[in-house]
N, C-alpha and C positions, 0 to 999 in steps of 0.2 A: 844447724841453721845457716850458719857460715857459707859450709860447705854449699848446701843449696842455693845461696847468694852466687856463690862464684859459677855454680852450674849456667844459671839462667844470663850469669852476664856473658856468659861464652856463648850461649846458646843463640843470644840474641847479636850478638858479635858475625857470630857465624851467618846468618840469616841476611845481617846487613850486607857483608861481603857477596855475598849471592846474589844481593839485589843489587847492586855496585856494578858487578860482573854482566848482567844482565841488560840495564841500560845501555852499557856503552855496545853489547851485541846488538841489542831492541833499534838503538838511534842507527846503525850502519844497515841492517837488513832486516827491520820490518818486523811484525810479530809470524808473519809467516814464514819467513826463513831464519827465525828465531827458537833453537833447541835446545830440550833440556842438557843436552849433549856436549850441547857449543859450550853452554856456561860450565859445565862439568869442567870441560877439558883448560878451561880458559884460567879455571881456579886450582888446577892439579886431583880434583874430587873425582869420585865414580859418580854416573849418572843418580843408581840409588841415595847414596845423598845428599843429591837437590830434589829430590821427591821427600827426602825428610822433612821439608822445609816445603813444598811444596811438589801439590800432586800432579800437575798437568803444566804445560807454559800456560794456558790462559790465566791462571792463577798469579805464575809468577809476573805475567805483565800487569795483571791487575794493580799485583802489589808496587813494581815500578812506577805505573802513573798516578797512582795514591801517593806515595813519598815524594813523586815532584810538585805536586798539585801543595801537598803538604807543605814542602820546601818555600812555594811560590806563596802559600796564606803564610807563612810565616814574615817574608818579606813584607808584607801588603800592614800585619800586625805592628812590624817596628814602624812603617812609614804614616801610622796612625798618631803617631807624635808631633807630625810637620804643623806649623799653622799656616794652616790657606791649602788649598786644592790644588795648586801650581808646587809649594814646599812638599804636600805629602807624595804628588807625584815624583818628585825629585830623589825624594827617600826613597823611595820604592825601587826605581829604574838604577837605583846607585847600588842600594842592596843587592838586587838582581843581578848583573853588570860584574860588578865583586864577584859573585860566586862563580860566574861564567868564568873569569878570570883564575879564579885559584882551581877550577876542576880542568879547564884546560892548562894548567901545572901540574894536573893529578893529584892535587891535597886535597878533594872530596871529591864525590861522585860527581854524575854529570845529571846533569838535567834530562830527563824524559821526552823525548818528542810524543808530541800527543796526536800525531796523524793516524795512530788506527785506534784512537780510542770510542770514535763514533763507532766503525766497523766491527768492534768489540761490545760496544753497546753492552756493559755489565752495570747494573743497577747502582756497586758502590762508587764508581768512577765517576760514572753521571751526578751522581750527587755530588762527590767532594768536587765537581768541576761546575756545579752550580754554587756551590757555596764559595768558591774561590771566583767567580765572577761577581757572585753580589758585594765580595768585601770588597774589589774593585769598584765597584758602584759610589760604595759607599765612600771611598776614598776618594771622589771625584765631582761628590754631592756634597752637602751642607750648606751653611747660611754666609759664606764670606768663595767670593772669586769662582763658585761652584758653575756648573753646566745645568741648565735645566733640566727637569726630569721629565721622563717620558722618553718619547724616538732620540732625540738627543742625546741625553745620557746615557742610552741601552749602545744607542751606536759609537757612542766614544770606548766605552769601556769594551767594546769588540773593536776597534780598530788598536787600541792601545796591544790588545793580548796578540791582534791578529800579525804586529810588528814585533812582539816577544815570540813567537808561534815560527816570524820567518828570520830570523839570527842563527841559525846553525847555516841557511846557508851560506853566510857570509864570512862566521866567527870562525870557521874550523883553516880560514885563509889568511887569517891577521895573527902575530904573536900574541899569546897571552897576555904581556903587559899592557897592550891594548886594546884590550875588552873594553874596560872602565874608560877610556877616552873616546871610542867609539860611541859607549853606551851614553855621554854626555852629549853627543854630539845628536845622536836621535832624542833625546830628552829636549833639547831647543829645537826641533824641527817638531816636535809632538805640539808644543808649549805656545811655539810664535807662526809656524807656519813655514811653509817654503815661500807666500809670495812676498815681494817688498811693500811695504806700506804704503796703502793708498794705489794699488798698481790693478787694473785691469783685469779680472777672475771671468771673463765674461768666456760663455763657451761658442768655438765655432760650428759652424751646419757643418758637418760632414757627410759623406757616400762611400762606405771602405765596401769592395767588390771580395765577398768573403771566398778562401779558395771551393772550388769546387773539384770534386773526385770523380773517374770513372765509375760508369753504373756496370753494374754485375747480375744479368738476367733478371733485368727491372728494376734493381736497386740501386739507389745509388750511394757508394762510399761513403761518404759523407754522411747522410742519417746514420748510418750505424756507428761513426765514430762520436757523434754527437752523443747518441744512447749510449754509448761504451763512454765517454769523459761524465754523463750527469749519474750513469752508474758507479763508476770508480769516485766519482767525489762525494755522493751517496755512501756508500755500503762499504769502501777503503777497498784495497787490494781481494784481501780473503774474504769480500762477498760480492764479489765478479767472476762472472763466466762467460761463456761466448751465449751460453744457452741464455744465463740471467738479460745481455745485452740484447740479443734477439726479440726476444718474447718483451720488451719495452717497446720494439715495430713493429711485433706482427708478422713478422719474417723467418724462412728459415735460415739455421748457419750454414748450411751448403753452402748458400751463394757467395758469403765471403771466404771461403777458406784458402781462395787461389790468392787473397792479399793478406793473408795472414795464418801463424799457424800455431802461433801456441799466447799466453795470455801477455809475458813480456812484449810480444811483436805489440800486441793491441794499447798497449800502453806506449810505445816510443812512437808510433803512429798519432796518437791522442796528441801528445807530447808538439810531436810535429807541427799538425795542424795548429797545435796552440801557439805557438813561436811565430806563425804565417799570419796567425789573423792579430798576431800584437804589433808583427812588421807593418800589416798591412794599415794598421788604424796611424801607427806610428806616421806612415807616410801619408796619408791622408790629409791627417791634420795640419802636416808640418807647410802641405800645399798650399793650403789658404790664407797664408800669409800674415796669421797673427802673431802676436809678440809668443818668445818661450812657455811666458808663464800659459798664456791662452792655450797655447799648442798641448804641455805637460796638464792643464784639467781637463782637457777637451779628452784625450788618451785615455786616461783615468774613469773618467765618467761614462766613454763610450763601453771600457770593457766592466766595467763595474755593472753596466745595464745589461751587458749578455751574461754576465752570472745572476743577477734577478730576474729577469725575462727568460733566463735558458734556452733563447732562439738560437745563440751559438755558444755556448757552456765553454769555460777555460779549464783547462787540468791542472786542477792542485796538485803543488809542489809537493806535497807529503805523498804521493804515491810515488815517488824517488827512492823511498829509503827500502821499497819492498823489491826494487831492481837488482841484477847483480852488478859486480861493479865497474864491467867494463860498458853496462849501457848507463851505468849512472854519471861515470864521466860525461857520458856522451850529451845525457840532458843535462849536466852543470853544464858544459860549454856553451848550450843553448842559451840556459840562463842567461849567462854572461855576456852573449851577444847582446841581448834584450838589455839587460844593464848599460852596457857600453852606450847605447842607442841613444836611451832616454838620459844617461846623463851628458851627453852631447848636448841635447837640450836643454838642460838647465844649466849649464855651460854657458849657453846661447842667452837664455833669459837671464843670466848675472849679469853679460855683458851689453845686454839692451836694456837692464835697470827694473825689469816686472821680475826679477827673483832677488830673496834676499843673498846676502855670500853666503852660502852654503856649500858643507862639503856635498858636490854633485855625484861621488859616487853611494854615500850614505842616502841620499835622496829619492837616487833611480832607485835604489834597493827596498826604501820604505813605498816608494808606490809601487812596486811590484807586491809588497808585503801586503798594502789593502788592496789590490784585486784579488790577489790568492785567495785571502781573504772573505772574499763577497758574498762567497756562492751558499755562504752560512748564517750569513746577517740575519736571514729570515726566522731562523732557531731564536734569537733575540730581539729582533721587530719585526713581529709579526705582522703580516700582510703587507710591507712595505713595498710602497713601490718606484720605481727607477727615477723620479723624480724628486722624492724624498729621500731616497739613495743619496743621491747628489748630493741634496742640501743637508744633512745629515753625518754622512760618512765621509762623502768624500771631501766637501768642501771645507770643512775642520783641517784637515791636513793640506788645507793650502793658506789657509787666514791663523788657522792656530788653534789646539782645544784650548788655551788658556791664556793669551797673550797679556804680556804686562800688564801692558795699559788698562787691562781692562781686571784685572787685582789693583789698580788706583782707584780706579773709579769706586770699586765696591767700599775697599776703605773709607775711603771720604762718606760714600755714602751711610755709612756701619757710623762714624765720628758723627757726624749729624744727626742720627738717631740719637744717639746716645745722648747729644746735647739738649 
């Protein structure tokens, strides 16, 4: 019996290390350039046995975004201790935060990026990431300091995950020590808000002149890469093709093949356009001459409305990790510019008094994190539209999902009851 004890604890030892191995391949290239091969060789094993442990990679990613999702209801579990909705968030974001810290020291695994887990669409995934969103829910709901339920609530607890969701691309650039001060610093930007109290949230009229592409024997550019960005943010990398993007207009792919030629091209292109129409709103907004704060919702709300609308669709950042990596640099610098940008502005609006002091690079980061974001809100508010968008997602992240003041007032009000 012993003996059998010690079998299954090696066994499952083993299996873990695999899956260990696996993540940290899974987060740098994607599940589609993710082999059983890679991990073999990464661990000193022969291919056959990571087929011990699992028969196919689909399998083995399955079992990776199940352990992170795991990882993340485990968080969600201790932060059920907190009293008040503002404490248990704090528990949470600190637990999380923590782990990011000690696996970027390599004392545990790393965390799963879950950008191909819609593309994956495997039944047990989808569930453990429904059930790790409702404990989020619940974590955010109750009877003291809580969000209300409905659009509210649905959309807080996706913008909270859609800021966890966008931290690799940030965290793999800070030391580890500072994970957890990082992770505090978005916890008060969740909590109170970027704008200063009592400051001005009003949006300006904008006209952003979206780029437009050469037409190619009637077509023009442009539609196909819109169909090619609402397909890749649809379907993840490995359920894109030039044919799947076509057949979304009705078109054949002859006609693009002289601007592109293989699936990477169609992706740093998507890329492209998406950095042009963020420059573009960027500058737009900042023409009109309203205060920072005005300028940074106006930005937000505009691109937030072309992922619900899909009139001009943005390319989610999770189709990065299925590049190689000399075009992955290429779209972090992108990023980066787009970062630089926008915390320029909130630079702007600390020093004209509509922003609170805030670190402006954590900032520009989390509103890049809820556009990314957007394009999936509608999986959790259903039929929502760009105007509840607004008031819902986005404006939470400028007033605050949980401000103070407003854990006072409930108090008082809970004391009064009670009296």
């Amino acid at each position: 019996m012993a003996k059998a004890g010690r079998t299954n604890k090696r066994y499952a030892e083993s299996k873990a290390a695999v899956v260990a191995a696996a993540i940290s391949i899974l987060n740098r290239r994607g599940v589609s350039r993710m082999t059983l091969a890679d991990v073999a060789a990464r661990l000193g094993y022969s291919t056959p046995t990571i087929q011990y442990y699992f028969r196919k990679k689909e399998d083995l990613a399955a079992a990776c975004l199940q352990q992170g999702l795991s990882r993340i209801s485990s968080f969600l579990l201790f932060a059920e201790t907190g009293k008040g909705a503002r404490a248990r968030l704090k528990l949470f974001l600190s637990a999380y935060f923590d782990f990011r810290a000690r696996s970027a020291s390599e004392e545990v695994e790393e965390i799963p990026s879950f950008s191909d887990a819609r593309g994956l669409n495997l039944a047990p995934v989808n569930e453990a990431y429904s059930g790790m969103y409702r404990q989020l829910r619940r974590l955010l709901s109750g009877s003291e300091a809580a969000l209300p339920r409905g659009a509210a609530l649905n959309s807080a607890a996706h913008l909270v995950l859609g800021e966890l969701h966008w931290t690799p691309v940030w965290y793999r650039r800070i030391h580890p020590e500072d994970c957890v001060r990082f992770g505090e610093r978005i916890f008060n930007i969740l909590v109170d808000g970027i704008a200063a109290p009592g400051a001005d949230c009003s949006l300006l009229s904008i006209s952003v002149e979206l780029p437009e592409l050469e037409s190619s024997e009637g077509a023009n550019f442009d539609v196909f890469l819109r169909a090619a960005t609402a397909q890749i943010n649809e379907q993840g990398y490995r359920g894109t093709s030039v044919d799947s993007i076509t057949a979304r207009i009705n078109l054949t792919k002859g006609a693009f093949y002289h601007h592109i030629k293989t699936k990477d091209e169609v992706v740093l292109a998507c890329f492209k356009r998406t950095f042009d129409i963020m420059r573009l709103t960027i500058i737009a907004a900042e023409a009109m001459g309203g205060t920072g704060l005005q300028t940074l919702a106006t930005v937000a709300a505009t691109l937030v409305e072309h992922q619900i609308t899909g009139d001009a669709p943005l390319l989610r950042v999770s189709a990065v990790d299925t590049m190689i990596e000399s075009n992955q640099a290429a779209i972090m610098a992108g990023i980066d510019q787009v970062v630089t940008r926008i915390a320029s502005v909130i630079s702007d609006g600390i020093a004209d008094g509509s922003v609170r002091s805030i670190d402006a690079n954590i900032g520009a980061h989390m509103i890049l994190g809820l556009i990314n974001s957007a394009d999936e809100l509608h999986h959790f508010v259903h039929r929502i539209s760009p105007s509840e968008a607004t008031e819902h997602y986005v404006r939470p992240l400028f007033r605050g999902l949980l401000p103070a003041d407003q854990e006072k007032i409930s108090d008082q009000q809970q004391m009064a009851t009670s009296v």
